[in-house]
BAZA-505269 format. One record per residue: residue number from 1; x, y, z of N, C-alpha, C in turn. Coordinates in Angstrom, 2 decimals. Atoms other than C-alpha are relative to their C-alpha. Example, Ala and Ser with C-alpha at 12.3 -4.5 7.8 and 13.67 -1.06 7.14 Angstrom:
BEGIN
+-----+---------+---------+---------+---------+---------+---------+---------+---------+---------+
:  nr :     npx :     npy :     npz :    capx :    capy :    capz :     cpx :     cpy :     cpz :
+-----+---------+---------+---------+---------+---------+---------+---------+---------+---------+
:   1 :    0.89 :   -1.19 :    0.00 :   12.30 :   -4.50 :    7.80 :    0.90 :    1.20 :    0.00 :
:   2 :   -0.82 :   -1.19 :   -0.06 :   13.67 :   -1.06 :    7.14 :   -0.77 :    1.09 :    0.73 :
+-----+---------+---------+---------+---------+---------+---------+---------+---------+---------+
END
This chain:
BEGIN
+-----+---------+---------+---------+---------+---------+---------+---------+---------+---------+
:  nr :     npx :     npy :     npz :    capx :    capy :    capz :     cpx :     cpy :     cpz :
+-----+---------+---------+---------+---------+---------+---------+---------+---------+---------+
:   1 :   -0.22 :   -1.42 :    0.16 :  102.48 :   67.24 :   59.79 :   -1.30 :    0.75 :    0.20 :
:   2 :    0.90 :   -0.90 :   -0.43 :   99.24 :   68.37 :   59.48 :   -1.33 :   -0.39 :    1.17 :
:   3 :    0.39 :   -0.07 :   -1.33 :   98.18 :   66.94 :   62.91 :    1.13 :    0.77 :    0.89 :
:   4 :   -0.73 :   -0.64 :   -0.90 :  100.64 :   68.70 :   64.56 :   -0.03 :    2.01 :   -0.11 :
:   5 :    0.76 :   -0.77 :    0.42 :   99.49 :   71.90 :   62.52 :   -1.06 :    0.68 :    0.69 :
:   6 :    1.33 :   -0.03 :   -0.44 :   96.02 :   71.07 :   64.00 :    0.18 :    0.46 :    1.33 :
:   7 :   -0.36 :    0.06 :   -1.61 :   97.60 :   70.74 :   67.49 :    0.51 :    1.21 :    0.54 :
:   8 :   -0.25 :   -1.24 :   -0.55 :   98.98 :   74.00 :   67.43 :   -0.49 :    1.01 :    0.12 :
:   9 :    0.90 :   -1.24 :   -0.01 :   96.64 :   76.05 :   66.48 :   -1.71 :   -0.48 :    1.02 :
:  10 :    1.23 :    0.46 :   -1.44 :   93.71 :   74.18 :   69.01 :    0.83 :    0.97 :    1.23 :
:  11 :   -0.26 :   -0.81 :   -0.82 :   96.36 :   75.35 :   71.44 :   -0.18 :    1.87 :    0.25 :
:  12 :   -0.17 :   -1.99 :    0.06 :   96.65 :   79.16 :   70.57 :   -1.17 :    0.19 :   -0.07 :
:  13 :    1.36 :   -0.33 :   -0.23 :   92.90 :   78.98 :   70.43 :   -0.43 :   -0.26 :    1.46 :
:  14 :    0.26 :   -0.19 :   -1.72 :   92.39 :   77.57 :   73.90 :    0.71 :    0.99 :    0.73 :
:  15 :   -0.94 :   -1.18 :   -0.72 :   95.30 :   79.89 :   75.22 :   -0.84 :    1.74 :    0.03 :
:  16 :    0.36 :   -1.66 :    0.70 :   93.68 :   83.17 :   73.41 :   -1.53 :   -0.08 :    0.86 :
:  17 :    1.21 :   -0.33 :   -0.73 :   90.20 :   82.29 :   74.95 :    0.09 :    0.16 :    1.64 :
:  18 :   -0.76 :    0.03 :   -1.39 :   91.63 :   81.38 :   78.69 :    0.68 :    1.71 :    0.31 :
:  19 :   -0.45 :   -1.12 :   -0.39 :   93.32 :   84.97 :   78.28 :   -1.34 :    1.46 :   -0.04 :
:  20 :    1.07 :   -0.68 :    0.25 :   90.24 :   86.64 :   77.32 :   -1.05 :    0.26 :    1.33 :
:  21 :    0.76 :    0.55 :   -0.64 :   87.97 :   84.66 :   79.68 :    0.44 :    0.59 :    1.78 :
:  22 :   -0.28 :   -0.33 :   -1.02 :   90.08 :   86.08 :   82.52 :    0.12 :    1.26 :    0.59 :
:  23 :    0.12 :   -1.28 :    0.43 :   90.71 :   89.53 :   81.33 :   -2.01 :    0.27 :    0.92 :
:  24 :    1.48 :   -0.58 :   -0.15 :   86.53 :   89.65 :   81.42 :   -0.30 :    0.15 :    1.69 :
:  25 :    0.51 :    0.49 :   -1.65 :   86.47 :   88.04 :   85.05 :    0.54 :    1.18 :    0.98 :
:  26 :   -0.58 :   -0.68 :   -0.70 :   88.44 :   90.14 :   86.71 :   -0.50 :    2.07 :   -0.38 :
:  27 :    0.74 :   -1.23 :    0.53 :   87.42 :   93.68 :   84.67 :   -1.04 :    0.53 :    0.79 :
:  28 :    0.88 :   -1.07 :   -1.00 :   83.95 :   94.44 :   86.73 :   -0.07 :    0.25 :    1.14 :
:  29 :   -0.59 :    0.35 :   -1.66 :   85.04 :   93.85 :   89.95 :    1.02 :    0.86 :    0.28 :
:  30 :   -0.91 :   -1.11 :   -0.37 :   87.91 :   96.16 :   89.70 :   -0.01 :    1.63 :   -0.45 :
:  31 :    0.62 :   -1.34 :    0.34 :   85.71 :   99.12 :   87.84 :   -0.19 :    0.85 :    1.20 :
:  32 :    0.36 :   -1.13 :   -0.29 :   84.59 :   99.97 :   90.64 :    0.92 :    0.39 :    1.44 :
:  33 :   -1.52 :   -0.26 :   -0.46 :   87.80 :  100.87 :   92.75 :    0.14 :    1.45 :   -0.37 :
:  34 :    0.27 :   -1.94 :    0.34 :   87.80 :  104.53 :   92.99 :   -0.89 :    1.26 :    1.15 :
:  35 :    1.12 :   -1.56 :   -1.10 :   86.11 :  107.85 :   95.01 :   -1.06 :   -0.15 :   -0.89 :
:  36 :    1.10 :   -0.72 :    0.92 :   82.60 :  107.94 :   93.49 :   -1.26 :    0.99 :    0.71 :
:  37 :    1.15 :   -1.14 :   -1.10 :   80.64 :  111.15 :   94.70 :   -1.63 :    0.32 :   -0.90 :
:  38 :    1.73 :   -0.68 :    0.20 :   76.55 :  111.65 :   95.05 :   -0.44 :    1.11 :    0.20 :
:  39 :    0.80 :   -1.18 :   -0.46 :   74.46 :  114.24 :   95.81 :    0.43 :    0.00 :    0.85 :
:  40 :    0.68 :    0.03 :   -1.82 :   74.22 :  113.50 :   99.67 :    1.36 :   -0.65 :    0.21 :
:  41 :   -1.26 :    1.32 :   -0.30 :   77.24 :  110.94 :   99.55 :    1.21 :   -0.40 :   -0.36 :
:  42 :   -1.64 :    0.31 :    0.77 :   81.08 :  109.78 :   98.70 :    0.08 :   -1.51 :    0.37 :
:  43 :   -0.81 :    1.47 :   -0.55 :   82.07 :  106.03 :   98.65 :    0.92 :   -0.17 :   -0.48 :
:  44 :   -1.84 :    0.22 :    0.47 :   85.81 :  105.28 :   98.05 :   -0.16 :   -1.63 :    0.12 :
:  45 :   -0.13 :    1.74 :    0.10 :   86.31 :  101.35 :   97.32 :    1.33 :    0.04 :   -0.26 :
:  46 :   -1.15 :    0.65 :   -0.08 :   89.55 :  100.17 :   97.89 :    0.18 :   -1.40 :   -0.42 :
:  47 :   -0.53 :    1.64 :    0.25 :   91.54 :   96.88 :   96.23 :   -0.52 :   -1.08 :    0.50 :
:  48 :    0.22 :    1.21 :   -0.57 :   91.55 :   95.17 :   99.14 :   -1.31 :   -0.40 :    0.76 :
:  49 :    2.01 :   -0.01 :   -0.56 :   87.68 :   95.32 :   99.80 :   -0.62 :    0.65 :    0.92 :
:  50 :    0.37 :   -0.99 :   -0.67 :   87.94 :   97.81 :  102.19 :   -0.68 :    1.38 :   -0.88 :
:  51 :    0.40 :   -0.99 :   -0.17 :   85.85 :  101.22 :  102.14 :   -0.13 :    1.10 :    0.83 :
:  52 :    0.65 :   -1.38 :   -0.65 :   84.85 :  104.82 :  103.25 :   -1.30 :    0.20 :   -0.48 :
:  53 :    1.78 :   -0.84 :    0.34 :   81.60 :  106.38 :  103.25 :    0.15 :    1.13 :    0.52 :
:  54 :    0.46 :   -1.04 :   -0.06 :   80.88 :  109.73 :  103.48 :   -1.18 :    0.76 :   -0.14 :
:  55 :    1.32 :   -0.79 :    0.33 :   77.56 :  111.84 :  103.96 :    0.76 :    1.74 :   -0.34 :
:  56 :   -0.27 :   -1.29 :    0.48 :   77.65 :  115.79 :  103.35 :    0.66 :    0.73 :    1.05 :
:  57 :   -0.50 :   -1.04 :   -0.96 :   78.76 :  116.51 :  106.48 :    1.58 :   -0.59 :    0.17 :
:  58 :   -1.28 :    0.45 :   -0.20 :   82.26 :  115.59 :  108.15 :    0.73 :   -1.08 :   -0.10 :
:  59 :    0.05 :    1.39 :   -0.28 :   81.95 :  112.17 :  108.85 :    0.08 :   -1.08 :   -0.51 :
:  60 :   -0.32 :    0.60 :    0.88 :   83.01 :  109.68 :  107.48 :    0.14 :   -2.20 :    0.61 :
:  61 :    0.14 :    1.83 :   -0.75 :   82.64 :  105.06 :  108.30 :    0.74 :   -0.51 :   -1.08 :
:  62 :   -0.50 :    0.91 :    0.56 :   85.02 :  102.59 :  107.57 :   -0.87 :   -1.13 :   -0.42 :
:  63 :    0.54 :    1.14 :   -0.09 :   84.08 :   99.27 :  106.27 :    0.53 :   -1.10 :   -1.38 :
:  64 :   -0.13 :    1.10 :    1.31 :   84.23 :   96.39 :  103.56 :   -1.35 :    0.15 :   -1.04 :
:  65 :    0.78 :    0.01 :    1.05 :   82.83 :   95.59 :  100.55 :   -0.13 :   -1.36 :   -0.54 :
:  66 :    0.02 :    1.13 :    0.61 :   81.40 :   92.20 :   98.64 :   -0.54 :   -0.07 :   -1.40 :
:  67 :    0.95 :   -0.08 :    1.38 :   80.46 :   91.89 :   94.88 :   -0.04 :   -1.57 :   -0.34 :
:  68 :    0.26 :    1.53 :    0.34 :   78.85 :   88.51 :   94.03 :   -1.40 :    0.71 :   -1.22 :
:  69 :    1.05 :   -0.34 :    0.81 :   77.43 :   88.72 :   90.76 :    0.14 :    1.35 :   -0.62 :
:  70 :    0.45 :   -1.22 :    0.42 :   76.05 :   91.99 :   89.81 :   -1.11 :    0.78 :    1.23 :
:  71 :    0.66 :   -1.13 :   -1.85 :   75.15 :   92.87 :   94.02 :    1.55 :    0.44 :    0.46 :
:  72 :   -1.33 :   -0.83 :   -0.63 :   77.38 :   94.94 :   95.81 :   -0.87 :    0.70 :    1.22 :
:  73 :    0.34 :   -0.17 :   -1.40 :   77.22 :   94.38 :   99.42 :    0.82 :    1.09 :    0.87 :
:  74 :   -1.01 :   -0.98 :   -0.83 :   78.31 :   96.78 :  101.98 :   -0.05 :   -0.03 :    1.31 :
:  75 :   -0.09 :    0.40 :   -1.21 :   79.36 :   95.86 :  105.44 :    0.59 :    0.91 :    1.04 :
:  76 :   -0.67 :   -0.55 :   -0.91 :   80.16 :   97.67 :  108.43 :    1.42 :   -0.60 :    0.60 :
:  77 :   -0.91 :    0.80 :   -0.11 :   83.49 :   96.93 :  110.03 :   -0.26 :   -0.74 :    1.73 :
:  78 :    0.23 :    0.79 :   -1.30 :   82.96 :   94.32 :  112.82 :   -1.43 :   -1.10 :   -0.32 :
:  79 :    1.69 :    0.63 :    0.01 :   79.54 :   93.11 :  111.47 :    0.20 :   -1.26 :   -1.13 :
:  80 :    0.05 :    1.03 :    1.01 :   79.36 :   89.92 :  109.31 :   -1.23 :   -0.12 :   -0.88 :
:  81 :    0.60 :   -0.08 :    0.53 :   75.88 :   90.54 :  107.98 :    0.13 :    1.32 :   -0.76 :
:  82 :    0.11 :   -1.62 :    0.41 :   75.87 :   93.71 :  105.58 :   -1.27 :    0.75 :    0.08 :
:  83 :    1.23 :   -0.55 :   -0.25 :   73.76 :   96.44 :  106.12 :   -0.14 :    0.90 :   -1.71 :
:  84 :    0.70 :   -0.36 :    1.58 :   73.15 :   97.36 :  102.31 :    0.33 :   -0.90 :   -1.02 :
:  85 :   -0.56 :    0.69 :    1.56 :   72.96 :   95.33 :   99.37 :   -0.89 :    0.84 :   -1.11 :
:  86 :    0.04 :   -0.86 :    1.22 :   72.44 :   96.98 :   96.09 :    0.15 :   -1.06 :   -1.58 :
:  87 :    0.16 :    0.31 :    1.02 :   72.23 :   95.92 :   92.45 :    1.04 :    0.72 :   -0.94 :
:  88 :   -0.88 :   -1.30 :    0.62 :   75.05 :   97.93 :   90.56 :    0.56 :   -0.10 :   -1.12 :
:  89 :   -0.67 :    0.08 :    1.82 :   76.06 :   98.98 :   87.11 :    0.61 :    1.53 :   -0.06 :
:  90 :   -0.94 :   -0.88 :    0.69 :   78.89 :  100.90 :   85.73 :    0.28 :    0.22 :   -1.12 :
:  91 :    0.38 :   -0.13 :    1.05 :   78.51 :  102.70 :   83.05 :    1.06 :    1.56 :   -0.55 :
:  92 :   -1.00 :   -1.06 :    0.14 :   81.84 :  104.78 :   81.69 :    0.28 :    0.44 :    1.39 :
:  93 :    0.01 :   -0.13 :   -1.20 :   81.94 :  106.90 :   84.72 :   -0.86 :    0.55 :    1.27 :
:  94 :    1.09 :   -0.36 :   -0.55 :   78.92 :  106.74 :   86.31 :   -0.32 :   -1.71 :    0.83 :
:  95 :    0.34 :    1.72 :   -0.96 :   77.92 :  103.79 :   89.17 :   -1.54 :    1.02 :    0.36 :
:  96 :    1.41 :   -0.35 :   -0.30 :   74.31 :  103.53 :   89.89 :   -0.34 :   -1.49 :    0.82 :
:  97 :    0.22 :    0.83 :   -1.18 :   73.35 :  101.52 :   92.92 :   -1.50 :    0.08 :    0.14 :
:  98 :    1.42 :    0.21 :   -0.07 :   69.78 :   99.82 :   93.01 :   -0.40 :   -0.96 :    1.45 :
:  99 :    0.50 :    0.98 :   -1.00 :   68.22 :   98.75 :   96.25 :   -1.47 :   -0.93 :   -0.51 :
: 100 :    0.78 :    0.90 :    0.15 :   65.97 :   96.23 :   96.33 :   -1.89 :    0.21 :   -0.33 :
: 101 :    1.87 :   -1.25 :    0.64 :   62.49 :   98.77 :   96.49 :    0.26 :    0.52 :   -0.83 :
: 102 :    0.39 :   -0.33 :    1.29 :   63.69 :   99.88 :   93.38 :    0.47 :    1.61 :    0.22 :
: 103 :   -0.13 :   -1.18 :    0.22 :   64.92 :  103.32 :   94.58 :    1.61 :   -0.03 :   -0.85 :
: 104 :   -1.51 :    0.11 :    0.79 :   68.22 :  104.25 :   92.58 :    1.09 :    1.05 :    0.73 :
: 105 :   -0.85 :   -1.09 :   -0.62 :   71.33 :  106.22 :   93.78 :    0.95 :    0.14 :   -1.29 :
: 106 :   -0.79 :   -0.22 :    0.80 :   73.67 :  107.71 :   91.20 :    1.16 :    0.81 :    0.46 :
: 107 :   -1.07 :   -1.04 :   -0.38 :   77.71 :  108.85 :   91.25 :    0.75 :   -0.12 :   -1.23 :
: 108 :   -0.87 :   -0.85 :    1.02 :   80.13 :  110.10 :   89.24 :    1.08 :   -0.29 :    0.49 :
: 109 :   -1.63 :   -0.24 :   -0.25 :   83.86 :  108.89 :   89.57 :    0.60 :    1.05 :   -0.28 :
: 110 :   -0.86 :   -0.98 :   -0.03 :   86.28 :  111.45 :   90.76 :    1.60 :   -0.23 :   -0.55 :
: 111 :   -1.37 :   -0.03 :    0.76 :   89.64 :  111.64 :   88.80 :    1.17 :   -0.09 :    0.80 :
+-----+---------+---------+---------+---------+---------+---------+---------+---------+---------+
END
């Protein structure tokens, strides 16, 4: 009786962490999914790893996106090397993108 006790509650403890553990995994990776506008700039991140970019003027480039880690690559569409990688943290609703010299870019998710 009270191995079988033992046995059930090991389970609902592995189960409860496994649900947790996946919850977490999946969570920063889909933060940033959304329009977030800069000063100078708009990037839209889409689900399926596609993107837009936008400067101030009309114009606007397709492309993809890669997050490994806590980088967030950004690829043109056709190109297999990306032409920006970044360092990025989300913070409520604010993304702040760090290149590698250390300059910073900041946006503001749009609603």
């Amino acid at each position: 009786m009270k191995k079988q006790i033992l046995k059930s509650a090991v389970c609902c403890l592995l189960l409860a962490i496994m649900v947790f553990s996946l919850a977490g995994c999946s969570s920063p990776k889909n933060a940033i999914v959304g329009k977030w506008v800069g000063s100078f700039e708009t990037y839209t991140f889409y689900d399926d790893h596609t993107l837009k970019y936008s400067d101030s003027g009309d114009s606007s480039t397709p492309g993809t996106y890669s997050i490994v880690n806590d980088q967030l690559e950004l690829f043109e569409n056709g190109k297999t090397a990306p032409v920006n990688v970044f360092h990025y943290k989300i913070e409520g609703n604010e993304l702040t993108l760090t290149r590698e010299d250390g300059a910073q870019f900041k946006f503001k998710k749009e609603k």
